[in-house]
C-alpha positions in Angstrom: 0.0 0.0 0.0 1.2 2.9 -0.5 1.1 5.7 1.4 1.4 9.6 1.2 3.0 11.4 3.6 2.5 15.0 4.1 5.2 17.3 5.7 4.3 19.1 8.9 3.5 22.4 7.9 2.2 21.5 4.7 -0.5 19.2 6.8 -0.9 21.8 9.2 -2.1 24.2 6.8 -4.0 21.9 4.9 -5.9 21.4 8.6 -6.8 25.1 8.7 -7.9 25.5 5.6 -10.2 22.9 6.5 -11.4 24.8 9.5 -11.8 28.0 7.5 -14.3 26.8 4.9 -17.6 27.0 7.4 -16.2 30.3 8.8 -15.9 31.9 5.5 -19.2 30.4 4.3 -21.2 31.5 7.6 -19.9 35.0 6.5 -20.4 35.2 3.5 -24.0 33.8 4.2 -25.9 35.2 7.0 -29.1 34.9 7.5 -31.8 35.8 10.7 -31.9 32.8 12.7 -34.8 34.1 15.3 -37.6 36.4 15.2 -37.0 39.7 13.0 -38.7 42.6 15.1 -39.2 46.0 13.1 -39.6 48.9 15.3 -41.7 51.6 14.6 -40.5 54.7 16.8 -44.5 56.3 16.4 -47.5 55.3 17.1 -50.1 53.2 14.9 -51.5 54.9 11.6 -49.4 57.8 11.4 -46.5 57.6 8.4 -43.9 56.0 9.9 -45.6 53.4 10.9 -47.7 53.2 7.2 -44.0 52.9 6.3 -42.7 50.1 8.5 -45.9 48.0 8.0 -46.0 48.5 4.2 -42.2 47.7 3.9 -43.4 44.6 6.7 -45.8 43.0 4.4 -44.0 43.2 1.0 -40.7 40.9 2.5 -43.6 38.7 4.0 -45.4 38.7 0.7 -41.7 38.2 -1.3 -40.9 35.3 1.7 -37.3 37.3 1.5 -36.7 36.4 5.6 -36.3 32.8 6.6 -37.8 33.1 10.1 -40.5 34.9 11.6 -41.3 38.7 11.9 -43.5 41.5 14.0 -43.7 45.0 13.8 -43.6 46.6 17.3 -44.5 50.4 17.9 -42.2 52.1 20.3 -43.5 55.1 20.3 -42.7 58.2 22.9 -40.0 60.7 24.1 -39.5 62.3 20.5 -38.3 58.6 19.4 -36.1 58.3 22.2 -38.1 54.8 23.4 -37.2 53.0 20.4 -33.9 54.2 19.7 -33.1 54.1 23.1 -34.0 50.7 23.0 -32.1 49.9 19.8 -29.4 50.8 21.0 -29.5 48.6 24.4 -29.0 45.2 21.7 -26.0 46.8 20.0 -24.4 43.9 17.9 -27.9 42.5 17.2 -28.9 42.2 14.0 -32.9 41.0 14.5 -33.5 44.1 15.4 -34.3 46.8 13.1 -36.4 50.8 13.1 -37.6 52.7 10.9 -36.3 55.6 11.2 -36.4 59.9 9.5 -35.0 62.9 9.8 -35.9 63.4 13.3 -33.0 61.4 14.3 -31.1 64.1 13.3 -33.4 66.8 14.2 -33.9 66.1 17.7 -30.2 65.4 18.1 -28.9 68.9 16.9 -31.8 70.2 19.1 -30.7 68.1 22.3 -34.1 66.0 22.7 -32.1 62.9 21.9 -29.0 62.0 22.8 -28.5 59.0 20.3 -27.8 59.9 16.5 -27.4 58.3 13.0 -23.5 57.6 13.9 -25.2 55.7 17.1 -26.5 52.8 15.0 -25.8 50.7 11.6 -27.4 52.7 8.5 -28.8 50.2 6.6 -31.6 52.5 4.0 -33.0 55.7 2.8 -36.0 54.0 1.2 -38.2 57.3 -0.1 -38.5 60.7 0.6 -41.8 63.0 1.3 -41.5 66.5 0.4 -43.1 69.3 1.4 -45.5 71.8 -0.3 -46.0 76.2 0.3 -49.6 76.4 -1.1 -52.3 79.7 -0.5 -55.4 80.0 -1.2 -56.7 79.9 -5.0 -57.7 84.1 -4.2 -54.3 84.9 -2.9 -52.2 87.8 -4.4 -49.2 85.5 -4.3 -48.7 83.4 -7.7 -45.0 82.1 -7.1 -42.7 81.1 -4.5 -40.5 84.2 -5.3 -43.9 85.9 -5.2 -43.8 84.8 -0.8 -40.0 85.3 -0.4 -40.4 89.3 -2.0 -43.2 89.6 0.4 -41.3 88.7 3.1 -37.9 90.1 2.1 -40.0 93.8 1.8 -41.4 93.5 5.5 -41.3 89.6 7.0 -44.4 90.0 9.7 -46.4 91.2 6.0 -47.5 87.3 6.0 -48.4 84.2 8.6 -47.3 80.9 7.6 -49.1 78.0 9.1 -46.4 75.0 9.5 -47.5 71.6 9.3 -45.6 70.4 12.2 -45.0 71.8 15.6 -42.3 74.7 16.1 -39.3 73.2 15.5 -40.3 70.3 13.5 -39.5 69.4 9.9 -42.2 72.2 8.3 -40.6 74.9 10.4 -36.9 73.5 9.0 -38.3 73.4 5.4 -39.7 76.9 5.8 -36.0 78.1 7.5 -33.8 76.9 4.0 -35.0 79.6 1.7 -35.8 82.7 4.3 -32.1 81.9 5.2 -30.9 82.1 1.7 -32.7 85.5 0.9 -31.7 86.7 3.9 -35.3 86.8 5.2 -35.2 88.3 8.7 -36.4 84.9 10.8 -37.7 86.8 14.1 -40.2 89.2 13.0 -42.1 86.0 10.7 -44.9 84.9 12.0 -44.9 81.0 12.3 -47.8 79.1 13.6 -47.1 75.6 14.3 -49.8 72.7 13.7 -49.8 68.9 14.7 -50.1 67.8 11.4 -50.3 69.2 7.9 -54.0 69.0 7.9 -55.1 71.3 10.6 -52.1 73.8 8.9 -54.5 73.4 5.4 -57.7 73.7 7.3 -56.7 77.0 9.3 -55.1 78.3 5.5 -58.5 77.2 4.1 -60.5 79.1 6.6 -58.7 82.5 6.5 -56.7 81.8 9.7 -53.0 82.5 8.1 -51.9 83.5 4.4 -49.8 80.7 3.8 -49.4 77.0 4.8 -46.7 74.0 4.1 -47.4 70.5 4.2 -47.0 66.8 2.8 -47.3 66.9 -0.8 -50.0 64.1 -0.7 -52.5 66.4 1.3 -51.7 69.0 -1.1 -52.1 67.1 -4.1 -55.8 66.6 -3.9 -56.8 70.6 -2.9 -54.5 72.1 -5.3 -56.1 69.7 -7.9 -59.6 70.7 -7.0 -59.1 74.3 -7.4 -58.9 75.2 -3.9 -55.5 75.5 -3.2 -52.8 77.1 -5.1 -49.1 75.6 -4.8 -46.2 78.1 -4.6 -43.4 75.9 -4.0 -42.3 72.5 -3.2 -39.2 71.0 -1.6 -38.3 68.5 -3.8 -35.4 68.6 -6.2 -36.9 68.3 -9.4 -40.7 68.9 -10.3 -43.0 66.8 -9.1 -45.7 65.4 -11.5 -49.8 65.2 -11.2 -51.3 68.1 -9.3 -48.1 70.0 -8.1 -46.2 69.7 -11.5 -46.9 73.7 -12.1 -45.0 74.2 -8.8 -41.4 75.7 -9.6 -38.6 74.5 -7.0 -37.2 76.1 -4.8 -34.0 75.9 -6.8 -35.4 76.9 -10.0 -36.4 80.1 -8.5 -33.1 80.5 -7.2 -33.2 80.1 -3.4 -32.0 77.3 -1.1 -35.0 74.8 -0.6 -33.9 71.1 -1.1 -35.7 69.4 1.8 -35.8 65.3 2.2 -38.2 64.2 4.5 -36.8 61.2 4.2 -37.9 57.7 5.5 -35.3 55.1 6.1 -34.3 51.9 8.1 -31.8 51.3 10.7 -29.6 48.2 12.6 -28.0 48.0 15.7 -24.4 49.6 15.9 -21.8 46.8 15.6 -23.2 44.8 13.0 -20.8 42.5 10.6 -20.1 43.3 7.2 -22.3 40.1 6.2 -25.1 40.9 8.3 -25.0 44.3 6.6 -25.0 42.6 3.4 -27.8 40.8 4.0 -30.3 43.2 5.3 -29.2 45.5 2.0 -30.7 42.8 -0.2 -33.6 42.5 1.4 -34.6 46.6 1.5 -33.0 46.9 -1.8 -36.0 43.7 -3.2 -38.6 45.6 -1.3 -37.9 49.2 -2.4 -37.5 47.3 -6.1 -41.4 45.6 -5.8 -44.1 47.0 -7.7 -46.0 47.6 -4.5 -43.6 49.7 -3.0 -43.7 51.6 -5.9 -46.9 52.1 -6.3 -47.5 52.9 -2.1 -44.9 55.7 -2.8 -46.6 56.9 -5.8 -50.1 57.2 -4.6 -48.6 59.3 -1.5 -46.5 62.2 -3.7 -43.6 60.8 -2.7 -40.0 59.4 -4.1 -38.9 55.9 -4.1 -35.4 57.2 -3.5 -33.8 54.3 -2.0 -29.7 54.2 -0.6 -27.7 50.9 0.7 -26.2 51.5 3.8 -22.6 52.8 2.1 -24.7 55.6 0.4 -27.6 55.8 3.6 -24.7 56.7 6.1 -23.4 59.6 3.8 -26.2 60.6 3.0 -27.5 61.1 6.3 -24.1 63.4 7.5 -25.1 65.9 4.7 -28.2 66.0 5.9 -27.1 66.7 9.7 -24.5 69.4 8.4 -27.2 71.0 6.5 -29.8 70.8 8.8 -28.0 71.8 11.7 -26.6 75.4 9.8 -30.7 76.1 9.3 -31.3 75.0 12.6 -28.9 77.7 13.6 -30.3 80.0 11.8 -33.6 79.4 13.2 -32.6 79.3 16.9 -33.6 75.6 16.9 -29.8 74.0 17.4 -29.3 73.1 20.9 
């Protein structure tokens, strides 16, 4: 019989390559091995959590996990609940939230002390933006029309926000009255809980001008009620609002992503990464995501985590130099 023999080091080798090959394959290959739970940080019926469930159903629907799933609301403390509890299962990677702007907003303000950097970035899935609509009697035709006005004497107009002081409307608003050098203090802001009571107060003769969510401006401006000035999106939008100039093609600074996205727990691997930006990058790909973003006036602009996590420190620069400007930054 003959019989190979294999050096010492050579055999040694050969043993660890051996021991390697389910290492590397478990890397390169992870997948959920336990209950996914997706964390809304609002509670039910409101947008984000439209968002989570919607995003929830379609990887049920395209069987894209291999274990079980539940969306849990963790609502409370301007999102600190569920972020704060995010962040209490760092290296985790069944645990996911949705997740917007406000988890850079209420950072630069000081409500939360946990950030973007905080966690694992894992997408920027679409983006809502925001309209500046009047009444179809107003005197003002154009977005430059409102800034003019305001430029001349800024306590000429009320604006109706549709968010609370300090919210996304009242950032949105603070971008171009920055850029035309807009005197912030003597405008008169009136802060709303949601875009809705901003359009009913506009309707009613309460203010002169209102900004909301395109999709409740859609439908107003359509039926002849409402007249859009602006909107915060980068290019022009289509359906109702499409005679709405940008904020940049009338020459001020306006660009303003109410973004929603998705984020992991901070410390998670390269693979698990990988994994989760297959999954969001399937869903944000189906035709029912598209259409859920369509019918709401808003972009299907989705980012992987590389392109979510630069993304998102633009955004926090940017925002935090309007915040400043608005006497919002903490």
């Amino acid at each position: 019989m003959n019989v190979i023999r294999v050096p010492g080091v050579a055999f040694l080798l050969l043993i660890s390559l051996v021991l390697l090959i389910p290492v590397a394959s478990w890397a390169q290959g992870w997948k959920p091995e336990r209950n996914v739970e997706l964390i809304v940080p609002a509670t039910a019926g409101g947008s984000l959590d439209l968002t989570g469930r919607t995003v929830h159903r379609i990887w049920d629907d395209l069987k894209l996990l291999p274990v079980s799933s539940t969306v849990a609301n963790r609502s409370g403390g301007a999102h600190a609940v569920a972020y704060n509890f995010l962040n209490q299962r760092a290296g985790d990677p069944h645990f996911l939230s949705i997740t917007s702007s406000t988890i850079l907003t209420n950072h630069i303000n000081g409500r939360l002390a946990l950030t973007y950097t905080d966690f694992t970035p894992l997408a920027v899935l679409l983006t809502e933006h925001i309209a500046f609509v009047v009444r179809a009697d107003s005197p003002l035709k154009t977005g430059r029309d409102f800034i003019e006005a305001l430029r001349a004497n800024p306590a000429s107009l009320s604006i109706a926000l549709g968010s609370a002081i300090g919210g996304t409307h009242h950032i949105a608003t603070g971008l171009p009255l920055q850029s035309a050098g807009v005197d912030i203090k003597q405008v008169k802001l009136v802060g709303f809980n949601s875009t809705g009571e901003a359009f009913t107060a506009l309707l009613g003769g309460h203010v002169d001008v209102a900004n909301g969510g395109t999709a409740n401006a859609a439908g107003l401006v359509e039926s002849g009620k409402l007249r859009a000035l602006t909107v915060t999106s980068a290019r022009r939008m289509q359906g109702p609002l499409a005679a709405a100039a940008t904020w940049a093609e009338l020459g001020y600074k306006g660009v303003f992503d109410n973004w929603r996205g998705v984020i992991g727990t901070k410390g998670m691997t390269p693979a698990q990464t990988a994994y989760w930006e297959s999954v969001f990058k399937r869903v944000a790909a189906s035709d029912e995501f598209q259409q859920y973003a369509a019918k709401n006036q808003w972009e299907n602009s989705y980012r992987g985590p590389a392109e979510a996590r630069a993304f998102m420190g633009v955004q926090y620069d940017e925002l935090k130099s309007v915040m400043g400007f608005l006497g919002l930054a903490k």
